[in-house]
C-alpha positions in Angstrom: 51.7 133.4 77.9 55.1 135.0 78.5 55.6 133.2 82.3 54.7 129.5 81.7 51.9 127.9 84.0 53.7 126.5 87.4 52.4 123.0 87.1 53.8 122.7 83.4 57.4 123.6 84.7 57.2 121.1 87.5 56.0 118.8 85.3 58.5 119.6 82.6 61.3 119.1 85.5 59.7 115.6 86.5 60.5 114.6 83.0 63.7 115.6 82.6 64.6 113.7 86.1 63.0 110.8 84.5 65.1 111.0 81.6 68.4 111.2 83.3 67.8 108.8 85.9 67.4 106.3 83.1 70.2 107.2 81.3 71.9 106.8 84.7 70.3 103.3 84.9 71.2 101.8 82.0 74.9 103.5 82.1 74.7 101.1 85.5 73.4 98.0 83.8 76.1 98.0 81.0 78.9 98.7 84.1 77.2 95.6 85.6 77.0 93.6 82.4 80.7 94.2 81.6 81.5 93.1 85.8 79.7 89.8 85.3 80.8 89.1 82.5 84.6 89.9 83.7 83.5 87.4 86.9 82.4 85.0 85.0 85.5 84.3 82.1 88.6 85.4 84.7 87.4 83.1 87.5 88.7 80.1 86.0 91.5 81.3 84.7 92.3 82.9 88.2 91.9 79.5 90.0 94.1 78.0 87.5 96.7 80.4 88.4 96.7 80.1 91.4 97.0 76.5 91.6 99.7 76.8 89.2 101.2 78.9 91.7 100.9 76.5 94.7 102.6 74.0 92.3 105.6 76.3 91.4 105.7 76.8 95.3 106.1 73.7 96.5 108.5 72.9 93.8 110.5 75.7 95.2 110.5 75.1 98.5 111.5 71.6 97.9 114.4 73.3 95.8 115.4 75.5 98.8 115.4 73.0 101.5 117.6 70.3 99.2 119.9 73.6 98.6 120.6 74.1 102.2 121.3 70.8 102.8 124.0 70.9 100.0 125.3 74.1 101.7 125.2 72.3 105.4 127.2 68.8 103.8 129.5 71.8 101.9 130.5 73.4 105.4 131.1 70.2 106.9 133.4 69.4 104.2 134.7 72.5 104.4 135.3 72.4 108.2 137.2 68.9 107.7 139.3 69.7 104.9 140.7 72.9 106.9 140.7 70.8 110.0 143.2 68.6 108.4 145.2 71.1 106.1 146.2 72.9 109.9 146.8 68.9 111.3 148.9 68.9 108.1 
Protein backbone atom coordinates (compact mmCIF):
# COMPACT_ATOMS: atom_id res chain seq x y z
CA UNK A 1 0.00 0.00 0.00
CA UNK A 2 3.24 2.13 -0.39
CA UNK A 3 2.09 3.71 -4.10
CA UNK A 4 -1.61 4.79 -3.55
CA UNK A 5 -4.36 3.43 -6.02
CA UNK A 6 -4.52 5.85 -9.30
CA UNK A 7 -8.16 6.55 -9.07
CA UNK A 8 -7.80 7.66 -5.31
CA UNK A 9 -5.18 10.39 -6.35
CA UNK A 10 -7.35 11.62 -9.18
CA UNK A 11 -9.96 11.67 -7.08
CA UNK A 12 -8.11 13.29 -4.25
CA UNK A 13 -7.05 16.04 -6.96
CA UNK A 14 -10.77 16.58 -8.05
CA UNK A 15 -11.36 17.51 -4.44
CA UNK A 16 -8.82 19.70 -3.89
CA UNK A 17 -9.90 21.65 -7.25
CA UNK A 18 -13.24 21.70 -5.82
CA UNK A 19 -12.10 23.22 -2.79
CA UNK A 20 -10.17 26.05 -4.18
CA UNK A 21 -12.49 26.93 -6.83
CA UNK A 22 -14.90 27.72 -4.05
CA UNK A 23 -12.70 29.59 -2.08
CA UNK A 24 -12.11 31.39 -5.36
CA UNK A 25 -15.94 31.85 -5.71
CA UNK A 26 -16.77 33.27 -2.76
CA UNK A 27 -13.43 35.51 -2.54
CA UNK A 28 -15.44 36.83 -5.99
CA UNK A 29 -18.86 37.22 -4.40
CA UNK A 30 -17.60 39.34 -1.41
CA UNK A 31 -15.45 41.54 -4.25
CA UNK A 32 -18.92 41.75 -5.92
CA UNK A 33 -20.83 42.51 -2.72
CA UNK A 34 -18.48 45.26 -1.72
CA UNK A 35 -18.80 46.79 -5.83
CA UNK A 36 -22.57 46.86 -5.45
CA UNK A 37 -22.67 48.04 -2.52
CA UNK A 38 -20.04 50.95 -3.50
CA UNK A 39 -22.60 51.46 -6.80
CA UNK A 40 -25.34 51.70 -4.97
CA UNK A 41 -24.43 54.50 -1.82
CA UNK A 42 -21.82 56.73 -4.25
CA UNK A 43 -24.32 57.06 -7.04
CA UNK A 44 -26.21 59.60 -5.47
CA UNK A 45 -23.80 61.29 -4.06
CA UNK A 46 -21.88 61.43 -7.50
CA UNK A 47 -24.98 62.91 -9.29
CA UNK A 48 -25.21 65.40 -6.67
CA UNK A 49 -21.77 66.50 -7.35
CA UNK A 50 -21.96 66.79 -10.36
CA UNK A 51 -24.85 68.94 -10.57
CA UNK A 52 -23.29 70.96 -7.90
CA UNK A 53 -20.68 71.28 -10.35
CA UNK A 54 -22.70 72.46 -13.35
CA UNK A 55 -24.07 75.01 -10.83
CA UNK A 56 -20.58 76.34 -9.75
CA UNK A 57 -19.99 76.40 -13.64
CA UNK A 58 -22.43 78.41 -14.76
CA UNK A 59 -21.92 80.74 -11.95
CA UNK A 60 -18.44 81.03 -13.20
CA UNK A 61 -18.87 81.58 -16.50
CA UNK A 62 -21.39 84.25 -15.79
CA UNK A 63 -18.49 85.72 -13.57
CA UNK A 64 -16.00 85.56 -16.43
CA UNK A 65 -17.98 87.01 -19.18
CA UNK A 66 -19.26 90.15 -16.74
CA UNK A 67 -15.35 90.36 -15.94
CA UNK A 68 -14.34 90.91 -19.48
CA UNK A 69 -16.81 93.31 -20.05
CA UNK A 70 -15.41 95.37 -17.07
CA UNK A 71 -11.99 94.91 -18.66
CA UNK A 72 -13.49 95.98 -22.37
CA UNK A 73 -15.47 99.38 -20.64
CA UNK A 74 -11.77 99.68 -18.61
CA UNK A 75 -9.77 99.90 -22.05
CA UNK A 76 -12.11 102.21 -23.46
CA UNK A 77 -11.72 104.43 -20.64
CA UNK A 78 -8.35 103.95 -20.78
CA UNK A 79 -8.11 104.72 -24.49
CA UNK A 80 -10.11 108.07 -23.84
CA UNK A 81 -8.40 109.33 -20.93
CA UNK A 82 -4.89 108.94 -22.88
CA UNK A 83 -6.57 110.27 -25.96
CA UNK A 84 -7.22 113.49 -24.21
CA UNK A 85 -4.18 113.73 -21.70
CA UNK A 86 -1.97 113.82 -25.53
CA UNK A 87 -5.01 116.52 -26.81
CA UNK A 88 -4.05 118.17 -23.52
Amino acid sequence: QAAANPIRKVVTMLQDMQAKVTEEGKKEEDLYDKFMCYCSTNGGSLSASIETAEAKLEAVSADLKAAQERKTQTEGALAENQASKKEA
